[in-house]
MOPAC internal coordinates of N, CA, C and O (Angstrom, degrees):
PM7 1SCF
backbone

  N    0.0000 0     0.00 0     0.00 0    0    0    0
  C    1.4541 1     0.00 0     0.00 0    1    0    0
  C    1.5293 1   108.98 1     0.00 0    2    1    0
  O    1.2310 1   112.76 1   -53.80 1    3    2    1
  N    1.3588 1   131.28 1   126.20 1    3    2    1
  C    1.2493 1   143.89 1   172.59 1    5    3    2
  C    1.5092 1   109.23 1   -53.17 1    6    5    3
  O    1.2310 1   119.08 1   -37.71 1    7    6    5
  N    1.3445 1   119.35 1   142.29 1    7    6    5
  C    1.5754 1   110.47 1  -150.68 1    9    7    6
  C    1.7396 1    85.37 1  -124.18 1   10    9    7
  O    1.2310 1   123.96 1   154.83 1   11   10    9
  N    0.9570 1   110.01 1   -25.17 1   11   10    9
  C    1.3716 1   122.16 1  -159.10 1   13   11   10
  C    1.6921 1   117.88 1   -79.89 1   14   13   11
  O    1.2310 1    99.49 1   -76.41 1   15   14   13
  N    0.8207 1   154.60 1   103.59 1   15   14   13
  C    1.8110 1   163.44 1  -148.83 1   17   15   14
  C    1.8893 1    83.38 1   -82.14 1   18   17   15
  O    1.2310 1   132.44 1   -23.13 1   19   18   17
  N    1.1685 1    93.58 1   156.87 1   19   18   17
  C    1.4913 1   118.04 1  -153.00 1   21   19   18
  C    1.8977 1    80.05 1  -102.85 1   22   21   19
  O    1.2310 1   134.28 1     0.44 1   23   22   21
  N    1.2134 1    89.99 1  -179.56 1   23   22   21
  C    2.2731 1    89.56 1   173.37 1   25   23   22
  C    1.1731 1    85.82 1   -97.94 1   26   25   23
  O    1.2310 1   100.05 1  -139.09 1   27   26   25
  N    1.2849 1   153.69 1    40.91 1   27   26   25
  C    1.4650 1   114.73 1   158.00 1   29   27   26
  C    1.7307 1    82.94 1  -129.03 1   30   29   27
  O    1.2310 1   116.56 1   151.89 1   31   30   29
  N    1.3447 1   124.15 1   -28.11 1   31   30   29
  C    1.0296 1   111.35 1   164.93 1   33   31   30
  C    1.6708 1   131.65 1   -44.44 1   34   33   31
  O    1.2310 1   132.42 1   115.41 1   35   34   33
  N    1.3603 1    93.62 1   -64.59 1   35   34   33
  C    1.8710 1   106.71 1   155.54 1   37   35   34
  C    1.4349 1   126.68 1   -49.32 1   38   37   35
  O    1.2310 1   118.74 1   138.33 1   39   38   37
  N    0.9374 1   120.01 1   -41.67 1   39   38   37
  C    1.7812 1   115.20 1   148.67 1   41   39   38
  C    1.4807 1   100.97 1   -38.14 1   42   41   39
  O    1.2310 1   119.12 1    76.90 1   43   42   41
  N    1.2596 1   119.28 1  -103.10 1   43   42   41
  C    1.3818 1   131.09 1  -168.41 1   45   43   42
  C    1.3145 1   117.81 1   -19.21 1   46   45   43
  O    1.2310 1   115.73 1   131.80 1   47   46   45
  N    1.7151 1   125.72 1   -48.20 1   47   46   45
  C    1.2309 1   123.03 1   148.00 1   49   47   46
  C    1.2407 1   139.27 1   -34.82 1   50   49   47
  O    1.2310 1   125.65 1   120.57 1   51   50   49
  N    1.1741 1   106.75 1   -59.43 1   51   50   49
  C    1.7727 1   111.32 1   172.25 1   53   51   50
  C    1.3910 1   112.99 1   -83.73 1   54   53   51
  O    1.2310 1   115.49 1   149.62 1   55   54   53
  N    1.2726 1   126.16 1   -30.38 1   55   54   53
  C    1.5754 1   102.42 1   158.16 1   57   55   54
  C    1.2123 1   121.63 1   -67.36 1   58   57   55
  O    1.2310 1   103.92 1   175.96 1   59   58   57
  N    1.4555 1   147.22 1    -4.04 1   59   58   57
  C    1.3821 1   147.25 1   134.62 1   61   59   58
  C    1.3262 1   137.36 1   -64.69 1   62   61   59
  O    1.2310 1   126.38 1   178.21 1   63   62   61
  N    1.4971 1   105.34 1    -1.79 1   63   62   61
  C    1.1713 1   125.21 1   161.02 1   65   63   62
  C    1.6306 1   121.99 1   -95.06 1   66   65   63
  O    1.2310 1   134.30 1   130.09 1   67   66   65
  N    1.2056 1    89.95 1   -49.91 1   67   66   65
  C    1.7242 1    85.88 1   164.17 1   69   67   66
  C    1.1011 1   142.75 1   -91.68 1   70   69   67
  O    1.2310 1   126.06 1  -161.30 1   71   70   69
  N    1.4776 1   105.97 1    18.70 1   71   70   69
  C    1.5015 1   127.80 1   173.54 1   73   71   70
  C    1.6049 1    96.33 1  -114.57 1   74   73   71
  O    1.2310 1   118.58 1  -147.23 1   75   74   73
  N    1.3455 1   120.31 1    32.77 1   75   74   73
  C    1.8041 1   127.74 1   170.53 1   77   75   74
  C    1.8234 1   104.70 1    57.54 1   78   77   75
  O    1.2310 1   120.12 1   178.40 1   79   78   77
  N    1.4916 1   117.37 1    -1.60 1   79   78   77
  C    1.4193 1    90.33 1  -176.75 1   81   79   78
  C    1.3485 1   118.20 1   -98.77 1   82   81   79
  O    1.2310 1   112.08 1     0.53 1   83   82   81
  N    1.0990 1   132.54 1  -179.47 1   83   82   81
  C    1.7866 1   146.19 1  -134.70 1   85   83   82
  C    1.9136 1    76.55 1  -117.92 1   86   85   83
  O    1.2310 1   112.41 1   -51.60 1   87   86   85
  N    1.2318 1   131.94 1   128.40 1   87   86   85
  C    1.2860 1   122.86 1  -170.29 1   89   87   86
  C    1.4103 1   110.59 1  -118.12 1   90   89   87
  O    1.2310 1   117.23 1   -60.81 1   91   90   89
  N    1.1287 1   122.87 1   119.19 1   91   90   89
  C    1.8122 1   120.66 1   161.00 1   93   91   90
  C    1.8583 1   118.65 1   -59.49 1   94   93   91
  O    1.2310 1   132.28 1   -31.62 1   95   94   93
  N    1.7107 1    93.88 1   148.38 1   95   94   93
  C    1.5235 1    91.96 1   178.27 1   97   95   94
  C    1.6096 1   124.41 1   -70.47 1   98   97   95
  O    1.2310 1   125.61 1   -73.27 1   99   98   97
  N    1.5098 1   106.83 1   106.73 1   99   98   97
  C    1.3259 1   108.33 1   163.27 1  101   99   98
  C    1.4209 1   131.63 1     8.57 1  102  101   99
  O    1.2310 1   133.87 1   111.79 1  103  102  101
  N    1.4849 1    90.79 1   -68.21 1  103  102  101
  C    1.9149 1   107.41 1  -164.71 1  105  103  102
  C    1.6930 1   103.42 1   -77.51 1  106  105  103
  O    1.2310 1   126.81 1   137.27 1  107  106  105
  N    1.6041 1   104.50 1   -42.73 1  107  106  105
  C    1.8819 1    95.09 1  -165.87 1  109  107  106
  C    1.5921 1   102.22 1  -121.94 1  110  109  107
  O    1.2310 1   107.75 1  -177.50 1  111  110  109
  N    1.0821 1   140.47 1     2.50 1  111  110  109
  C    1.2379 1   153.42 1  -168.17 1  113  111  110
  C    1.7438 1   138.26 1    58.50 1  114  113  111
  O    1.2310 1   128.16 1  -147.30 1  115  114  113
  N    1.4552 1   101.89 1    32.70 1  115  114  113
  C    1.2543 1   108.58 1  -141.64 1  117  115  114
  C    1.9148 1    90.64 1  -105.28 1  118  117  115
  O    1.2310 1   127.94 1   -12.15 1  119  118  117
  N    1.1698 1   102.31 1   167.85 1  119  118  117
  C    1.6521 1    91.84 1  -172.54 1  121  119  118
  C    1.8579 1    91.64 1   -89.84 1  122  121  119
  O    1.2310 1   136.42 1   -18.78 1  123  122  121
  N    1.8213 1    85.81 1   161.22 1  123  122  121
  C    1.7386 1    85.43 1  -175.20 1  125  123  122
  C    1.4584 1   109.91 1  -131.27 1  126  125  123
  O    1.2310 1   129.29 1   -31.37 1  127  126  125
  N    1.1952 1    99.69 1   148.63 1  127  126  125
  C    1.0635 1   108.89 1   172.59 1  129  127  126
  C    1.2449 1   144.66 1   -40.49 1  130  129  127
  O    1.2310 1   101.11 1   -49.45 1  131  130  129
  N    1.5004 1   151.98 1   130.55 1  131  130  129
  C    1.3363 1   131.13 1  -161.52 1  133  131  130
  C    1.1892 1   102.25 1  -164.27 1  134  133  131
  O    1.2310 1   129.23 1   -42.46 1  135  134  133
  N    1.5962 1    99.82 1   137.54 1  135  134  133
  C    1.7826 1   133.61 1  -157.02 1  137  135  134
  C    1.3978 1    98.26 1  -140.86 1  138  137  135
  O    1.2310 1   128.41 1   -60.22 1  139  138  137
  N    1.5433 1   101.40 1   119.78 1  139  138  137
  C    1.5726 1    93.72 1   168.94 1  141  139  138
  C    1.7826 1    99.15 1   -99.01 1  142  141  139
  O    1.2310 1   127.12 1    -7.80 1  143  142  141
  N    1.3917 1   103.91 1   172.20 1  143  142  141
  C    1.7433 1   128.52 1  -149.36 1  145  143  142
  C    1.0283 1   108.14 1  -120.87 1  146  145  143
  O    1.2310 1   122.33 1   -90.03 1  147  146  145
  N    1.3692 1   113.14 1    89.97 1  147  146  145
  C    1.9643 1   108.38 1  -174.58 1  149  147  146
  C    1.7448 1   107.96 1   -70.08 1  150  149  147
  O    1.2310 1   124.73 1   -40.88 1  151  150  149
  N    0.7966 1   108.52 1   139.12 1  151  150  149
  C    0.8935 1   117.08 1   157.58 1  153  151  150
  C    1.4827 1   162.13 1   -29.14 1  154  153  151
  O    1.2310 1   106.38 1   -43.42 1  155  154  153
  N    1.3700 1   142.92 1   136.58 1  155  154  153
  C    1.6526 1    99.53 1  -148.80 1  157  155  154
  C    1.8218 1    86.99 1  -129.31 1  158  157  155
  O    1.2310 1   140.53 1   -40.16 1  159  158  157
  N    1.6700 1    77.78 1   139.84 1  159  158  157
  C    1.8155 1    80.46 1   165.94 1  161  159  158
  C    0.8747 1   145.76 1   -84.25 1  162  161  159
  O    1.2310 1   119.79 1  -161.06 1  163  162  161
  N    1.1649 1   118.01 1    18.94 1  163  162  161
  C    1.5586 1   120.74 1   172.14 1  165  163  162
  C    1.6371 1   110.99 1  -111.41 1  166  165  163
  O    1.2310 1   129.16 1  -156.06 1  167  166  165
  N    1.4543 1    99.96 1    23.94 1  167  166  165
  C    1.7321 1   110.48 1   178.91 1  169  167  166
  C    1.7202 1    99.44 1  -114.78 1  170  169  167
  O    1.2310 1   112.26 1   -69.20 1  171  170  169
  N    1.4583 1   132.20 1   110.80 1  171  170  169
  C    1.6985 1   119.76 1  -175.52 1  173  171  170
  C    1.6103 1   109.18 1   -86.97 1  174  173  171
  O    1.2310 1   124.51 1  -152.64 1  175  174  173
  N    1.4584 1   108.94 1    27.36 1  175  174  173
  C    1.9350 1   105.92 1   158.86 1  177  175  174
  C    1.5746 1    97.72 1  -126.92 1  178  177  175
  O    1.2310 1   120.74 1   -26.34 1  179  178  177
  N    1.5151 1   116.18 1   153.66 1  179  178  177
  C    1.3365 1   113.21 1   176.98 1  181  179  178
  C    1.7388 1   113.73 1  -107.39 1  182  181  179
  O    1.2310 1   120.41 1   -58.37 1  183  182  181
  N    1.1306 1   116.82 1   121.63 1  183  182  181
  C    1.6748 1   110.34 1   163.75 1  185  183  182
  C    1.1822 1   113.85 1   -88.90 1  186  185  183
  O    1.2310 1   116.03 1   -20.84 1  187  186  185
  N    1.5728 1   125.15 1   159.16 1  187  186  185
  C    0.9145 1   114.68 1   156.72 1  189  187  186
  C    1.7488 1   119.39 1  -125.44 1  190  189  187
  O    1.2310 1   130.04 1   -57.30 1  191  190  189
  N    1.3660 1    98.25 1   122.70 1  191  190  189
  C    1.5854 1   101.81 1  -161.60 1  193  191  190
  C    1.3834 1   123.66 1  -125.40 1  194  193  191
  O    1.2310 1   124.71 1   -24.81 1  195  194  193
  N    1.2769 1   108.55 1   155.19 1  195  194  193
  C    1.7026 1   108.30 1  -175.98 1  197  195  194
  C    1.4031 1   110.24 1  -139.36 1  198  197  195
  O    1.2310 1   129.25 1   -64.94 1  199  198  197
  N    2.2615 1    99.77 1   115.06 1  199  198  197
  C    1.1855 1    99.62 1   161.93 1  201  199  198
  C    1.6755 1   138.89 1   -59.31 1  202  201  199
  O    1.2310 1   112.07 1   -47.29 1  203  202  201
  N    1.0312 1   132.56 1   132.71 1  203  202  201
  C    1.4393 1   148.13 1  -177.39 1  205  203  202
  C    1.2714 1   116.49 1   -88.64 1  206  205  203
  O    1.2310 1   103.51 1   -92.41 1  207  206  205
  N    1.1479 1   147.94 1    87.59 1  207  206  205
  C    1.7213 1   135.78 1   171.99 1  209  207  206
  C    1.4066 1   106.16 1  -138.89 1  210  209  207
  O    1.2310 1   131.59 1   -38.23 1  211  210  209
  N    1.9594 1    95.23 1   141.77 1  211  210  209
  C    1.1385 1   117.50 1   178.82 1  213  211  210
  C    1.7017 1   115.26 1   -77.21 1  214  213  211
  O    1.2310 1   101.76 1   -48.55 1  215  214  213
  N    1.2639 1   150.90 1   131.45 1  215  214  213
  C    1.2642 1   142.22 1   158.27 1  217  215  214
  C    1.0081 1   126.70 1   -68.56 1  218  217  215
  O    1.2310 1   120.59 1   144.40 1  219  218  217
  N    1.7009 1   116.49 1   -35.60 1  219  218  217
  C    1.3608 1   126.22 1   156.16 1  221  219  218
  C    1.4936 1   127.13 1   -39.12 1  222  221  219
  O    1.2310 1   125.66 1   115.80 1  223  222  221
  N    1.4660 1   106.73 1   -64.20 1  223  222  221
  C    1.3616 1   109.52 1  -165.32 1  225  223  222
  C    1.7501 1   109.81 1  -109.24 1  226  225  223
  O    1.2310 1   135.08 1   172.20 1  227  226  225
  N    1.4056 1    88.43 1    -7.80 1  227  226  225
  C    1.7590 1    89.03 1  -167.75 1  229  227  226
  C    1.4648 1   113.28 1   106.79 1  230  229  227
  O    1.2310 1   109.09 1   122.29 1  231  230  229
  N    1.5349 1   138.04 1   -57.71 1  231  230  229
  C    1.0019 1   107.61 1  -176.91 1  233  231  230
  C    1.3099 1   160.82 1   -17.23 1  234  233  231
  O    1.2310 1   121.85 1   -49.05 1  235  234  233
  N    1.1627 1   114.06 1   130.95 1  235  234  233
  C    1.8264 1   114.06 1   172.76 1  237  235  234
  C    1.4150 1   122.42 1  -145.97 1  238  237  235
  O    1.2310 1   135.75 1   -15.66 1  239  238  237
  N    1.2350 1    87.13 1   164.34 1  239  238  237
  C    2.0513 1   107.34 1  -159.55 1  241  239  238
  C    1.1981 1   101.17 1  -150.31 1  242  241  239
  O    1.2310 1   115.92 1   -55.96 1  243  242  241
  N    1.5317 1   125.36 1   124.04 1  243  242  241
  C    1.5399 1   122.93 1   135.64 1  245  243  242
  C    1.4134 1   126.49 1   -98.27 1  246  245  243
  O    1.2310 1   116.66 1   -70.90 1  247  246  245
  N    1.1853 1   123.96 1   109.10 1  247  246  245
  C    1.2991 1   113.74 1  -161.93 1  249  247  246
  C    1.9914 1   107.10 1  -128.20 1  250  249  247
  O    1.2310 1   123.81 1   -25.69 1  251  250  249
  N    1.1883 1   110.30 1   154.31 1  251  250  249
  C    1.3390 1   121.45 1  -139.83 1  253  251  250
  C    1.7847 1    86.70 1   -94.13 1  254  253  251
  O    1.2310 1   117.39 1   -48.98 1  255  254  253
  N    1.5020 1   122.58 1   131.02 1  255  254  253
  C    1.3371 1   132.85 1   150.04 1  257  255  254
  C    1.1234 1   142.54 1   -23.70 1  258  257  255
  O    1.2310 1   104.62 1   -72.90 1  259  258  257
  N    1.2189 1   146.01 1   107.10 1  259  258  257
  C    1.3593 1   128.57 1   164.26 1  261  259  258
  C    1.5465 1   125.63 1   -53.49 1  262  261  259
  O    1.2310 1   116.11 1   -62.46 1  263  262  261
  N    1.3133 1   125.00 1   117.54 1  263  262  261
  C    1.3951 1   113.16 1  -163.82 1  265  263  262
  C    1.4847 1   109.19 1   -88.54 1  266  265  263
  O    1.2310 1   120.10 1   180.00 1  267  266  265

């Protein structure tokens, strides 16, 4: 099974992210999981980001915050 979100899938993700809502998976519709991504110190800019994965189907996304 292809694990990987298509680009229009990944659109859809992050425009549901940066419109504040909690986003279902694209491909199978299932709610997903979500981990935010501390940050690492040995990088001197900070993102702030939240992994996305489906359990259902597999999907995943890290996609970058609106600050």
């Amino acid at each position: 099974m292809n694990r990987a979100y298509s680009r229009d899938e990944e659109r859809a993700l992050r425009r549901a992210v940066t419109e504040g809502r909690d986003p279902d998976c694209p491909r199978c519709g299932a709610a997903m999981d979500r981990r935010e991504v501390p940050p690492r110190p040995d990088v001197a800019y900070v993102r702030k980001r939240r992994w996305l994965r489906c359990a259902r189907c597999g999907g995943s996304l890290v996609v970058d915050l609106p600050r």
